[in-house]
KETORZA-528673 format. One record per residue (C-alpha): residue in one letter; x, y negated, z. Coordinates in steps of 0.02 Angstrom, whole numbers. Each point is the difference from the previous one (the first is absolute). Example, Ala and Ser with C-alpha at 12.3 -4.5 7.8 and 13.67 -1.06 7.14 Angstrom:
BEGIN
NUZA / A / 615 / 225 / 390;
NUZA / S / 69 / -172 / -33;
***
This chain:
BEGIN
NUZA / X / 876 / 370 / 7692;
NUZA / X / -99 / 155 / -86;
NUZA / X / -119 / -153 / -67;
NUZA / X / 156 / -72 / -103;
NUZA / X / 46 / 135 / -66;
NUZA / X / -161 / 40 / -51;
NUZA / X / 18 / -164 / -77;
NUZA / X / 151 / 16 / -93;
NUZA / X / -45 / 169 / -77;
NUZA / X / -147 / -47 / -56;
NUZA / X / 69 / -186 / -78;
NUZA / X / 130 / 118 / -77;
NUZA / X / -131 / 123 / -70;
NUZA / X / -93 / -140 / -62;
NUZA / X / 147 / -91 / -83;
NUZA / X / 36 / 167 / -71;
NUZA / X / -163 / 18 / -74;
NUZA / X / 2 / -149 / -71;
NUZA / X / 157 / 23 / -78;
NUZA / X / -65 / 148 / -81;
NUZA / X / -169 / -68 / -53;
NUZA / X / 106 / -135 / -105;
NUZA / X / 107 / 112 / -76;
NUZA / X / -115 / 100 / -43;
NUZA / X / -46 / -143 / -125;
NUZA / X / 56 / 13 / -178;
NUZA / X / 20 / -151 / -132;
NUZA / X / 39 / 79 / -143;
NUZA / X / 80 / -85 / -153;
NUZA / X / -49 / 10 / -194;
NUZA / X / 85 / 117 / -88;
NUZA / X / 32 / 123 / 143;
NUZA / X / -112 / 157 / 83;
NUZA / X / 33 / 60 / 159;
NUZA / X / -19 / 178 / 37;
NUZA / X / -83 / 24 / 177;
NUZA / X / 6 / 154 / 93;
NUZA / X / -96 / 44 / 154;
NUZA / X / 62 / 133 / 129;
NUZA / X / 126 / 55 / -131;
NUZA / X / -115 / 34 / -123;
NUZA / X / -36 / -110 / -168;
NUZA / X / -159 / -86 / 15;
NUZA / X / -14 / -177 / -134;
NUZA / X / 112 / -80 / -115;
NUZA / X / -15 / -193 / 42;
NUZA / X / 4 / -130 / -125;
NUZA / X / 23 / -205 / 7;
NUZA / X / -111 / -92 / 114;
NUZA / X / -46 / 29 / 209;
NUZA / X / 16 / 160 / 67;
NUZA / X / -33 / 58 / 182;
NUZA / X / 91 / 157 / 79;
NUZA / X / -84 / 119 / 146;
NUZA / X / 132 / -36 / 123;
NUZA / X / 105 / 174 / 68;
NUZA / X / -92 / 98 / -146;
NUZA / X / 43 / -94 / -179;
NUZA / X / 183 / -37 / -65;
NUZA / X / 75 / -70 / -146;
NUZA / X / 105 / 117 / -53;
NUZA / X / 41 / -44 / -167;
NUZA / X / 13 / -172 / -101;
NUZA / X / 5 / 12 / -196;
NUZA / X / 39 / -135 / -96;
NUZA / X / -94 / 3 / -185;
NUZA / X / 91 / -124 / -90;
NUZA / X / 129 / 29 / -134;
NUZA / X / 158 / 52 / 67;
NUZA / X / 181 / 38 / -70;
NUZA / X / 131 / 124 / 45;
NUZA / X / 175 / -10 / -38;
NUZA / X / 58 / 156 / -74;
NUZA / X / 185 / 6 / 45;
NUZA / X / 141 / 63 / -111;
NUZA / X / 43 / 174 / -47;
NUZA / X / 98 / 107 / -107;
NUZA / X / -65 / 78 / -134;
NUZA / X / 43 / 141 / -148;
NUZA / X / -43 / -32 / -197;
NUZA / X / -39 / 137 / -99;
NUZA / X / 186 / -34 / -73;
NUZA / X / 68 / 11 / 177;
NUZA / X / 23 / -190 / 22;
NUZA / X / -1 / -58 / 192;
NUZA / X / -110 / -152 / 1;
NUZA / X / -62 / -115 / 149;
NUZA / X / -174 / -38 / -12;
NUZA / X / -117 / -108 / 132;
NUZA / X / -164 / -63 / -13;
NUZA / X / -145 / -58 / 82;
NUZA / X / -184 / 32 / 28;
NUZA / X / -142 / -85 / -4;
NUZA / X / -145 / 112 / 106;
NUZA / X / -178 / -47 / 82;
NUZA / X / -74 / 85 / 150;
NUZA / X / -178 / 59 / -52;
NUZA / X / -54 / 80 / 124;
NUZA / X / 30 / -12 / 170;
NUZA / X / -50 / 163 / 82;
NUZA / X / 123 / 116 / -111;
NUZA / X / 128 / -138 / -1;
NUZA / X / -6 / 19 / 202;
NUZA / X / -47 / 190 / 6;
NUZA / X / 59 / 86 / -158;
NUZA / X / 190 / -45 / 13;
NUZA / X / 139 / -70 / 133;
NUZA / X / 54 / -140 / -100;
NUZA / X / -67 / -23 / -157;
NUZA / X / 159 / -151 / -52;
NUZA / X / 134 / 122 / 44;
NUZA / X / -80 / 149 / -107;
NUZA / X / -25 / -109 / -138;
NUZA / X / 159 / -54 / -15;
NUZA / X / 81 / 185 / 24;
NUZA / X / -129 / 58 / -134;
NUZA / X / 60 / -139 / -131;
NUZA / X / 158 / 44 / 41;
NUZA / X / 0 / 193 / -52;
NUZA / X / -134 / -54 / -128;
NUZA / X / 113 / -108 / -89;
NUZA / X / 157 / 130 / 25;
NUZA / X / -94 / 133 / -101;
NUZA / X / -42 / -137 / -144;
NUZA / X / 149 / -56 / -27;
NUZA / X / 63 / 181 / 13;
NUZA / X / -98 / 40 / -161;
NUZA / X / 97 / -155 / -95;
NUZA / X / 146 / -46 / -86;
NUZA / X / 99 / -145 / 47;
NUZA / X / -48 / -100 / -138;
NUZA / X / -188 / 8 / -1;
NUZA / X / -4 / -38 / 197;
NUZA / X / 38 / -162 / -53;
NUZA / X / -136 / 7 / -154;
NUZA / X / -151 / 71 / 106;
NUZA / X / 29 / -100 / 179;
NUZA / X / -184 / -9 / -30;
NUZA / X / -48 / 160 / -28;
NUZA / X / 75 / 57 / 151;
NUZA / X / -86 / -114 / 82;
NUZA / X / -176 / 46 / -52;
NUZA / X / 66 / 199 / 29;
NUZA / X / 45 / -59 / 186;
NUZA / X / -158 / -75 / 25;
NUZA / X / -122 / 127 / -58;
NUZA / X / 110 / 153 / 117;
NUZA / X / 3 / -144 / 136;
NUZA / X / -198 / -33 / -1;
NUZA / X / -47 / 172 / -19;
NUZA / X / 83 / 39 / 141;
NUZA / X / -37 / -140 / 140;
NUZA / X / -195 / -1 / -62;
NUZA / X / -26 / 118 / 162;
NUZA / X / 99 / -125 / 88;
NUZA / X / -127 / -138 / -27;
NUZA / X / 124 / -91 / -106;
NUZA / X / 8 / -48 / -168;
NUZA / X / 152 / -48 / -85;
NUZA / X / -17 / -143 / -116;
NUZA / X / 175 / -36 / -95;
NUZA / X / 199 / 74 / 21;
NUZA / X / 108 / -85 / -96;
NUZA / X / 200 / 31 / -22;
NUZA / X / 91 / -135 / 58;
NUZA / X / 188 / 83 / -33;
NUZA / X / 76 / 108 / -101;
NUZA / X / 164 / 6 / 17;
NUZA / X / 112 / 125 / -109;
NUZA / X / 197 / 47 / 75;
NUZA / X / 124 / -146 / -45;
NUZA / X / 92 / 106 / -148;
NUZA / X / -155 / 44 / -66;
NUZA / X / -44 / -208 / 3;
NUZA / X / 133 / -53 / -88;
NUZA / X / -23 / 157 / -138;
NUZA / X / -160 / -71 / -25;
NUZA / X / 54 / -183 / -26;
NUZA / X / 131 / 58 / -119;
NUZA / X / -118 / 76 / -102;
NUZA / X / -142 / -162 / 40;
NUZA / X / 152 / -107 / -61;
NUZA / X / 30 / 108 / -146;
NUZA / X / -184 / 24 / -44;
NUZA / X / 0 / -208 / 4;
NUZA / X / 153 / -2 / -117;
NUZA / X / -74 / 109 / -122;
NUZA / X / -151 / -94 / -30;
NUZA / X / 80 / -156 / -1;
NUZA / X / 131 / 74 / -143;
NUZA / X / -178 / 73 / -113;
NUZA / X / -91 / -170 / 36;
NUZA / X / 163 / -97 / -77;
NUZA / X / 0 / 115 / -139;
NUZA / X / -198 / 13 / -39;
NUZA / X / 45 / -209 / -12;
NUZA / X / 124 / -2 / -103;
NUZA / X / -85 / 142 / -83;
NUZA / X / -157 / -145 / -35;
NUZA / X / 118 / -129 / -29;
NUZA / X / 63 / 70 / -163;
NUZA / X / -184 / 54 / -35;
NUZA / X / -75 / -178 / 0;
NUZA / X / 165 / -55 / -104;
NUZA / X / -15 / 119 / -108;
NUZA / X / -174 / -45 / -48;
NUZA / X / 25 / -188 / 22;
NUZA / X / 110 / 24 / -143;
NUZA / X / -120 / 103 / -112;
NUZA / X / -139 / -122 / 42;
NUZA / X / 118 / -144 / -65;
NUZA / X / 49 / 101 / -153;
NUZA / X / -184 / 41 / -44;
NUZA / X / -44 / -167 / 19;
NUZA / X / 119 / -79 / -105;
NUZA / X / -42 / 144 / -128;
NUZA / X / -150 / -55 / -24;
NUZA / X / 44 / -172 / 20;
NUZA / X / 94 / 30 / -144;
NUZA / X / -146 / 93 / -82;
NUZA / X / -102 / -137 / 16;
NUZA / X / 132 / -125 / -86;
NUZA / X / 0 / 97 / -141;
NUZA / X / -170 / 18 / -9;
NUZA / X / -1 / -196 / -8;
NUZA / X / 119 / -12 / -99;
NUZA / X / -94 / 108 / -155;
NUZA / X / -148 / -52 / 37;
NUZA / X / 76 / -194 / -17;
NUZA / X / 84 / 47 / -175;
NUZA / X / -172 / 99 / -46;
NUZA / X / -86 / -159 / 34;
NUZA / X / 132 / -88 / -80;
NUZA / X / 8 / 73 / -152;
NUZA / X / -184 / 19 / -11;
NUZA / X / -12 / -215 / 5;
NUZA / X / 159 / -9 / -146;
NUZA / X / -104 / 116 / -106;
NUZA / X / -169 / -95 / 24;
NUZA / X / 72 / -157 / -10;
NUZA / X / 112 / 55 / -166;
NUZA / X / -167 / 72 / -73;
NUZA / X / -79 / -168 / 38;
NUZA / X / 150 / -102 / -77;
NUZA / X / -1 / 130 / -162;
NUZA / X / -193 / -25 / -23;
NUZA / X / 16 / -189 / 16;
NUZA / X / 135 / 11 / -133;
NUZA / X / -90 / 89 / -131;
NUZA / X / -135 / -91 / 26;
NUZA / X / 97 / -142 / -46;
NUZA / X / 62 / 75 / -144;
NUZA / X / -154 / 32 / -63;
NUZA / X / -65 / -151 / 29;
NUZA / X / 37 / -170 / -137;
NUZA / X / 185 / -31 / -23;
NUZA / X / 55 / 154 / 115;
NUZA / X / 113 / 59 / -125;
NUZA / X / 91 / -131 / -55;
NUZA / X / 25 / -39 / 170;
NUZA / X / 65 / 186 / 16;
NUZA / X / 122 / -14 / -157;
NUZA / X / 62 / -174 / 72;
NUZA / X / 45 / 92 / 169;
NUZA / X / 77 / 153 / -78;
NUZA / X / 128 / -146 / -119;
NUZA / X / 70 / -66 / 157;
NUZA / X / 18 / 144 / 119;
NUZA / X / 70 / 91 / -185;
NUZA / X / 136 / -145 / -20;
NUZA / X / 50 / -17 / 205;
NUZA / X / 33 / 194 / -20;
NUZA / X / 127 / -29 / -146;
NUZA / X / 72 / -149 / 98;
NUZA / X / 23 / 112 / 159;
NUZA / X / 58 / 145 / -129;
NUZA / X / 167 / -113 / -74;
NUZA / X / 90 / 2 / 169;
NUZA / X / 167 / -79 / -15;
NUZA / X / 38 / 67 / -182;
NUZA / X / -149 / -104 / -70;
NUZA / X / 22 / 147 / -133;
NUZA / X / -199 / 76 / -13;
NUZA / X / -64 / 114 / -133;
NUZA / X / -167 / -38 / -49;
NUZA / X / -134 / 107 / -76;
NUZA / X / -100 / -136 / -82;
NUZA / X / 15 / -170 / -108;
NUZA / X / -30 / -156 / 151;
NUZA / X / 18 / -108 / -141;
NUZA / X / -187 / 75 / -37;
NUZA / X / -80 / 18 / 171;
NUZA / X / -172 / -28 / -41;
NUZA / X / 3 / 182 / -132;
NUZA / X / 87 / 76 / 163;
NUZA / X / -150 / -54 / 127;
NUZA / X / -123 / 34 / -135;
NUZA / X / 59 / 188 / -13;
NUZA / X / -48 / 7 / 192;
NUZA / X / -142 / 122 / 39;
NUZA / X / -114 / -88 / 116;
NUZA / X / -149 / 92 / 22;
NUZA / X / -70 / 64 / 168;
***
């Protein structure tokens, strides 16, 4: 009987052991350290890969996570500098860097990152007027981050981004500031139509000198032509007369010219007094036609 006991104790101690001795094995992931402690007391940070544990004398007692993670800020109420309530949430986007003071140096680092952005962005907005919180959602931002980081760097965190997600104003402040959005739109809408119209009568306006000024000088240019045509033109009748005058006196000069001359002069002389009698057929006449030849003869000819 005292033999089976024996044996049951000791397959129990065993088992126990055993139990131990495989729990005591660690597989630890990527991205992830493990912060092992032995009797109580920090001894290694462990990071991915195979680790074994001294069984009854190491522990894990913390497990940090070192990728990227983000926190929902939730809503809260907070004052302009215009005493404006305002609802404003956000979220953050923070990295554990080291594992020892993210274990060690605070509780919980998530919830007292959160409660700092929280405060952080209270006093921010605090220092604001309604107006520009909506202007400078950035700025706030990059404010809340550099208070947040400064702060958690003993945690062994580091916080990467914070970003507002709302800001909500009260609901008769919201529709004051569509009125005036709608207003604003209005305006611009009225100065655009009139800066149009404005160009509209511009272009017209010199449309219509351009045609004038061309049709100016279109008319210029006529004129020009015009002279310049009766320059030319008168130019050719005088050369051409001075031709036909030369050729005459030279014809005059020349044998039987003058007779030729006298002969002319007799019948353009008598079709003038026939033109001269009219209806009447009564002409006065200044010389004998019975004697013709003495009036042709009296004739001055010479060129």
């Amino acid at each position: 009987m005292d033999k089976i006991i024996f044996t049951v104790i000791a397959g129990g101690v065993f088992l126990y052991l055993i139990t131990a001795l495989i729990q005591s094995i660690r597989l630890i992931p990527a991205q992830t350290e493990y912060i092992q402690e032995r009797f109580g007391k920090y001894q290694a940070t462990l990071s991915a890969g195979f680790h074994m544990l001294i069984p009854f004398a190491d522990k894990i007692a913390y497990i940090q996570d070192l990728k990227e993670h983000t926190l929902d800020v939730p809503p809260q109420q907070c004052f302009t500098k215009d005493e404006i309530q305002v609802e404003v949430d956000g979220v953050i986007y923070m990295q554990v860097v080291d594992s020892v003071k993210a274990s060690y140096g605070i509780t919980d680092h998530r919830y007292a990152a959160v409660q700092l952005a929280q405060t952080t962005t209270r006093a921010i907005i605090g220092t604001l007027e309604l107006d520009r919180t909506f202007e400078e959602r950035e700025t706030i931002s990059a404010k809340v981050v550099q208070v947040l980081d400064e702060a958690t760097a003993k945690w062994g965190v580091r916080i990467l981004r914070f970003e507002i997600k709302n800001l909500v104003p009260p609901e008769s402040v919201r529709q004051s500031m569509e009125k005036q959005v709608t207003a604003e739109r209005n305006r611009r809408a009225i100065l655009q139509k009139a800066t149009g119209e404005k160009q509209s009568l511009i272009n017209t306006s010199e449309g219509m000198m351009t045609e004038m000024i061309n049709r100016s000088e279109g008319e210029k240019q006529k004129r020009i032509n015009e002279a310049q045509g009766r320059a030319q033109e008168i130019l050719a009748i005088g050369i051409a007369t001075a031709e036909s005058i030369a050729k005459v006196a030279e014809k005059i000069n020349g044998t039987g010219g003058e007779e030729a001359v006298k002969l002319e002069l007799g019948q353009k002389y008598i079709d003038a007094l026939t033109t001269l009698g009219g209806k009447d057929k009564r002409v006065i006449l200044s010389g004998n036609l019975a004697n013709m030849n003495e009036m042709l003869k009296n004739l001055d000819l010479e060129v």
